[in-house]
C-alpha positions as CSV (number, residue, x, y, z in Angstrom):
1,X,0.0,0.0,0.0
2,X,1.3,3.6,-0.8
3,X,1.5,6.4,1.6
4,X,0.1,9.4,1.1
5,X,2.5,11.3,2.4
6,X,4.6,9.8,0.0
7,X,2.7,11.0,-2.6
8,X,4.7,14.0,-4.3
9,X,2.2,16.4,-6.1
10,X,5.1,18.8,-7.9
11,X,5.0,16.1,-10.6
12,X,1.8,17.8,-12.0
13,X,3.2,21.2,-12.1
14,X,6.7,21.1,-12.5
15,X,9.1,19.8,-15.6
16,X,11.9,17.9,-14.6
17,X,11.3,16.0,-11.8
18,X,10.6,12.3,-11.6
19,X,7.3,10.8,-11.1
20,X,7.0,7.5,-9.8
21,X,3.7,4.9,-11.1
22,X,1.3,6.3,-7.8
23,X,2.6,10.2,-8.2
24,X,2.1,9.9,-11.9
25,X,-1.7,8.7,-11.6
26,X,-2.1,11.2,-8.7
27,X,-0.9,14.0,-10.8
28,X,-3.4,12.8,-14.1
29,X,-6.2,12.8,-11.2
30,X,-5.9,16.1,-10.3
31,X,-4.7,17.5,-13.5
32,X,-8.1,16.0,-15.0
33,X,-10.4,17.0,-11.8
34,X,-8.8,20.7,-12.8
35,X,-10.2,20.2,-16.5
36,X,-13.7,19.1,-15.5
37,X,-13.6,22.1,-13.3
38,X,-13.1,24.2,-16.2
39,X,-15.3,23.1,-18.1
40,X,-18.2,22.9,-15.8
41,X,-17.5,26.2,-15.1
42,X,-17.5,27.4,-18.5
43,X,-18.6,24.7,-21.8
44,X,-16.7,26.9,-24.0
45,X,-13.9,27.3,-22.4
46,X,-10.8,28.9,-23.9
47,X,-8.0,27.7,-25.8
48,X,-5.7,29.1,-23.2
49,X,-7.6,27.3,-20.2
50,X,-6.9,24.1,-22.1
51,X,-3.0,24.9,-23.0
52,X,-2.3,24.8,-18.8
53,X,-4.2,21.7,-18.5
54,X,-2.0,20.0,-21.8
55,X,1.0,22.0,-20.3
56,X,0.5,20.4,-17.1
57,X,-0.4,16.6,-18.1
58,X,2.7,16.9,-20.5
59,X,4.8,17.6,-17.5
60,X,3.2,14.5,-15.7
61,X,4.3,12.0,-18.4
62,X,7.7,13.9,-19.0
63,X,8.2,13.6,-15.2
64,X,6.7,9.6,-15.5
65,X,9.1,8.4,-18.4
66,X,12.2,10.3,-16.9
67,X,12.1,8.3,-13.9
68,X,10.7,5.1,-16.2
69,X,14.1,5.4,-17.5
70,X,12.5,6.4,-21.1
71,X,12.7,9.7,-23.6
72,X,10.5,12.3,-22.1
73,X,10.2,13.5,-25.4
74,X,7.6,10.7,-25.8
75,X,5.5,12.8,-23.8
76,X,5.3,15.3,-26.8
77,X,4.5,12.4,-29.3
78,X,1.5,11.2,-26.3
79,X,-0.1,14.9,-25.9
80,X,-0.1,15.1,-29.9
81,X,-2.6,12.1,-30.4
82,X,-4.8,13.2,-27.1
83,X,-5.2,16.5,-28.4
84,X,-5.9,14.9,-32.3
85,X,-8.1,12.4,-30.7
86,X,-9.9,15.9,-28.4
87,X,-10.6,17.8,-32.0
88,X,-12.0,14.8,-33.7
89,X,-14.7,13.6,-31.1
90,X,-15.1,17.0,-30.3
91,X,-16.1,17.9,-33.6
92,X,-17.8,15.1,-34.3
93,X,-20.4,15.6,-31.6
94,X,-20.9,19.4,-32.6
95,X,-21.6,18.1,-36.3
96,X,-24.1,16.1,-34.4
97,X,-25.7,18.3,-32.4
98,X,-25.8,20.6,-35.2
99,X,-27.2,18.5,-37.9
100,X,-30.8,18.5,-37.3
101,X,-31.0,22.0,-36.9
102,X,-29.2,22.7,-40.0
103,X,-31.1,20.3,-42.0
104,X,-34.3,22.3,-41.0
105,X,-32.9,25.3,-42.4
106,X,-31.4,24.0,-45.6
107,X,-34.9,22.3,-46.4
108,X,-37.4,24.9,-45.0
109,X,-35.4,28.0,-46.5
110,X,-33.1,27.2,-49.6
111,X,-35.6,24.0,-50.5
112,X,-32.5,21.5,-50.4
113,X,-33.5,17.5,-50.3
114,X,-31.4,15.8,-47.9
115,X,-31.4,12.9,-49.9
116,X,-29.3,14.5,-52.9
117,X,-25.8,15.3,-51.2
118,X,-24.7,16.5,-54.3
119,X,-26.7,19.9,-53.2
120,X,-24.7,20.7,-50.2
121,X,-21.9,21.4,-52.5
122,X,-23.4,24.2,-54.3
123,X,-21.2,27.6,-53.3
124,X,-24.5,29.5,-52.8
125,X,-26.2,26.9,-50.3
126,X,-22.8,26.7,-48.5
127,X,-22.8,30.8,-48.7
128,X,-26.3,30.8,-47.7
129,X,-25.5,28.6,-44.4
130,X,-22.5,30.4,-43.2
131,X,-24.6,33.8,-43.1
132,X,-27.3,32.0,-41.5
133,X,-24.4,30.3,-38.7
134,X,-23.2,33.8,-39.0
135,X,-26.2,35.4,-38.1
136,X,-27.4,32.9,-35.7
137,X,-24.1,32.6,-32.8
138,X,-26.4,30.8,-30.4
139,X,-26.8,28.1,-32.8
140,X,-23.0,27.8,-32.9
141,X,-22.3,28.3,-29.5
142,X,-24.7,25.4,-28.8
143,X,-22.6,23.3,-31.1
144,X,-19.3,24.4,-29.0
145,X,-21.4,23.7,-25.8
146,X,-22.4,20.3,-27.0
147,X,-19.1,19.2,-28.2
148,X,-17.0,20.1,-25.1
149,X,-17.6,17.0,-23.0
150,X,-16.9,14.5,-25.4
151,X,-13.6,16.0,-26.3
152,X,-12.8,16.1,-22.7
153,X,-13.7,12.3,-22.6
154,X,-11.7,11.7,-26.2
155,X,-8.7,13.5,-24.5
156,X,-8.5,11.9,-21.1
157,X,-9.3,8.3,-22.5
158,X,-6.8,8.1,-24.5
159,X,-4.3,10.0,-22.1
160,X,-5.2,6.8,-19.5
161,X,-4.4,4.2,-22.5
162,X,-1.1,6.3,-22.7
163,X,-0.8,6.1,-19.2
164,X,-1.2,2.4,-18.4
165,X,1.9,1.8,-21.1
166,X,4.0,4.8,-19.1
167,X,2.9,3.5,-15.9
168,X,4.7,0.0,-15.9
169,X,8.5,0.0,-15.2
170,X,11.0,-0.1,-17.6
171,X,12.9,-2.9,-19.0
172,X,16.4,-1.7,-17.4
């Protein structure tokens, strides 16, 4: 069993350092307890909210494979897919939270068929649509609201799968 007072926090927060397996998942823990707080707080949270929180779980697995005895340039190479893996669910629930609403509009107001995608290509529907987005924020804040969780949950997740494999000791 670990003791807590053991535990060494500074892994989170400051570069350099080593992190062993329990400070490692201590410092993810409250590194993503510090994200969900931000985002409750705020849905659309900035991007520069979300640069301390990739700052600081970048330091945690630099701080993890220096003492694993690996490159703690991997740690680059890790935040890189989270934050690929964060745009595309995150994007992909605001396309789907947006898509009925914009399939209204297309068919009540420009007459568009749903069926025939070869429509949604047309420069003057997709002209049409932006002023409409354009003149409509709530809409797209609504999308950015909707789409904030699961990129939370996309970046996290597969920060954890990245964890397990930093986690484990080191073939020395």
């Amino acid at each position: 069993m670990v003791s807590l007072s053991r535990l060494n926090l500074k892994v989170a927060f400051i570069p350099g350092l080593r992190a062993s397996a329990d400070d490692f998942w201590l410092a993810l823990g409250v590194i993503a307890l510090i994200d969900a707080v931000r985002l409750s707080i705020s849905p659309t949270a900035g991007l520069l909210s979300w640069l301390v929180v990739a700052f600081f779980a970048l330091c945690a697995f630099m701080n993890r494979l220096r003492d694993a005895g690996r490159a703690p340039t991997i740690a680059f190479i890790l935040l890189i897919g989270a934050s690929v893996i964060k745009a595309l669910s995150g994007l992909f629930a605001m396309a789907w939270a947006i898509m009925p609403q914009v399939l209204t509009y297309l068919e009540e107001n420009l007459g568009v068929d749903p069926d025939d995608p070869a429509q949604f290509y047309d420069p003057q529907i997709q002209r049409a649509y932006q002023d409409w987005l354009v003149a409509n924020p709530e809409i797209v804040m609504s999308a950015l609201g909707a789409g904030a969780w699961p990129s939370v949950w996309g970046f996290w997740l597969t920060l954890v799968i990245a964890g397990v494999w930093v986690s484990r000791p080191s073939r020395r």
